[in-house]
C-alpha positions as CSV (number, residue, x, y, z in Angstrom):
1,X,-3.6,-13.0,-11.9
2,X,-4.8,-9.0,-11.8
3,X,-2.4,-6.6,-10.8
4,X,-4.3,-6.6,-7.5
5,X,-2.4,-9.5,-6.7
6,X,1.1,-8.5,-8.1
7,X,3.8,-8.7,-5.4
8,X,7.0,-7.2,-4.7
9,X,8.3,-10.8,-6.4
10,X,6.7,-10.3,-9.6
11,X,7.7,-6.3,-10.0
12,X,11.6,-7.2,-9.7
13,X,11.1,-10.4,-11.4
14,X,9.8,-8.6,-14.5
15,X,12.0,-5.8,-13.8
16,X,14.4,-8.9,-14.3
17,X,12.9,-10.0,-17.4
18,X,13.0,-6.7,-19.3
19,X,16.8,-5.9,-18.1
20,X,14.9,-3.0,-16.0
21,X,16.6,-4.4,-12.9
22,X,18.0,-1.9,-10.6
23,X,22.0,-2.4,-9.2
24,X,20.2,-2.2,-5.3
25,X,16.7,-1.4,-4.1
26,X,15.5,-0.7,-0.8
27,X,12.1,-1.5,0.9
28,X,10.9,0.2,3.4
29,X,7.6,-1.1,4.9
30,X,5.8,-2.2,8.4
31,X,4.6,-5.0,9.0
32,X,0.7,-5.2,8.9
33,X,-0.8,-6.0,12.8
34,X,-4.0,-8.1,10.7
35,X,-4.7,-9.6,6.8
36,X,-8.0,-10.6,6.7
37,X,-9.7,-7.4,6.9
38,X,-9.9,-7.2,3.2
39,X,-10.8,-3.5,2.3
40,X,-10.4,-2.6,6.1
41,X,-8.0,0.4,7.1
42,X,-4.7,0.6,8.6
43,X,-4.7,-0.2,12.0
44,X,-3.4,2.8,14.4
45,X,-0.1,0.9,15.3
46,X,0.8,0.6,11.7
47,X,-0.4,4.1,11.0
48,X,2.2,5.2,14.0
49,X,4.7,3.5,12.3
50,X,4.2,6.1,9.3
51,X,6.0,8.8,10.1
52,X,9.3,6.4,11.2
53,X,8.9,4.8,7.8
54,X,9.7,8.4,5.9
55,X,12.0,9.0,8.4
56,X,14.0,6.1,7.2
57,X,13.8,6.9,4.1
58,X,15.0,10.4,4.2
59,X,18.2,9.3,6.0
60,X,18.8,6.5,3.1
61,X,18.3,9.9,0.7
62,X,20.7,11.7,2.7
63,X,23.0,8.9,3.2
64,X,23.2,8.4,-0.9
65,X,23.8,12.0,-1.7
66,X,20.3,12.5,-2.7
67,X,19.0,15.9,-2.1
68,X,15.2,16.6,-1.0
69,X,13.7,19.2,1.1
70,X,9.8,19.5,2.1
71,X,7.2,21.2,-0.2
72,X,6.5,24.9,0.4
73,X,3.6,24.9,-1.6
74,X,0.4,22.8,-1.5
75,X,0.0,20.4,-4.6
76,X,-3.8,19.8,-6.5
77,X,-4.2,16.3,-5.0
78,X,-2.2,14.4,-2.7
79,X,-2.4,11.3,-4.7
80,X,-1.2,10.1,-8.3
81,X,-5.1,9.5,-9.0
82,X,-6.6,12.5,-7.1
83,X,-7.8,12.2,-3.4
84,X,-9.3,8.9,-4.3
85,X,-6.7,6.9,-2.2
86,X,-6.2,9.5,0.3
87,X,-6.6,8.1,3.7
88,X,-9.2,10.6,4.5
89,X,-11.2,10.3,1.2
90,X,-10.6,6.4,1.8
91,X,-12.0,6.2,5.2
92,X,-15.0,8.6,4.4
93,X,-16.2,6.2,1.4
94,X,-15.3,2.9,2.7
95,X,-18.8,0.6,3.5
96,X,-18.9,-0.1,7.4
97,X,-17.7,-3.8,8.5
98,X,-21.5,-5.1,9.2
99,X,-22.0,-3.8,4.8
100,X,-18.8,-4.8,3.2
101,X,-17.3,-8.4,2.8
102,X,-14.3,-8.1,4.8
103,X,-13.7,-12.0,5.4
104,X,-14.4,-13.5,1.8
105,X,-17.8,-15.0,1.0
106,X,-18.4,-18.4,1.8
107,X,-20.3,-19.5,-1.2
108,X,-16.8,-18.6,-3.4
109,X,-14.2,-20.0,-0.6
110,X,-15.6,-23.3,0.3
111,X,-16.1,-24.8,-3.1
112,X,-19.8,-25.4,-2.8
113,X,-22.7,-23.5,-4.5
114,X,-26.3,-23.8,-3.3
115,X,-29.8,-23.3,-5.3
């Protein structure tokens, strides 16, 4: 297993493990419109769903007491490891569907090797 494939399960079960486990936790997601397009981009109704995603959020925040307010000044990057995961960076450097493997390879899924 690589952390590519840890779940939600996994985190809080080690969480779990390690006495790390929080009192209560949230998650706050949207529901993906496709799976199989490994690599592929967020569809636009998931991206729409974005904004009501923070929105939640930020009412939770409020509810618990928990200050915030939005950022005044620009950070470096928008991302923990630079722009490399920003959507825009992502989109620009991402392989077209005809050039990347979005399906799994066939040779790998079915078992069976030729040559």
């Amino acid at each position: 297993m690589s952390l590519h494939q840890t779940g939600f399960q996994e985190v809080i079960a080690c969480a779990a493990l390690t006495d790390k486990l929080p009192e209560s936790m949230v998650l706050i997601g949207v529901q993906p419109e496709q799976l199989e397009d490994f690599g592929g981009s967020l569809r636009d109704s998931v991206k729409a769903q974005i904004p009501h995603a923070i929105e939640i959020a930020l009412d939770l925040l409020k509810e618990w007491g928990i200050p915030y307010s939005a950022r005044t000044t620009p950070i470096a990057s928008r991302c923990v490891n630079g722009d490399l995961l920003d959507m825009e960076s992502y989109e620009a450097g991402r392989p077209s569907a005809e050039l990347a493997c979005r399906f799994g390879d066939e040779r790998f899924l079915t078992g069976s090797v030729e040559g």
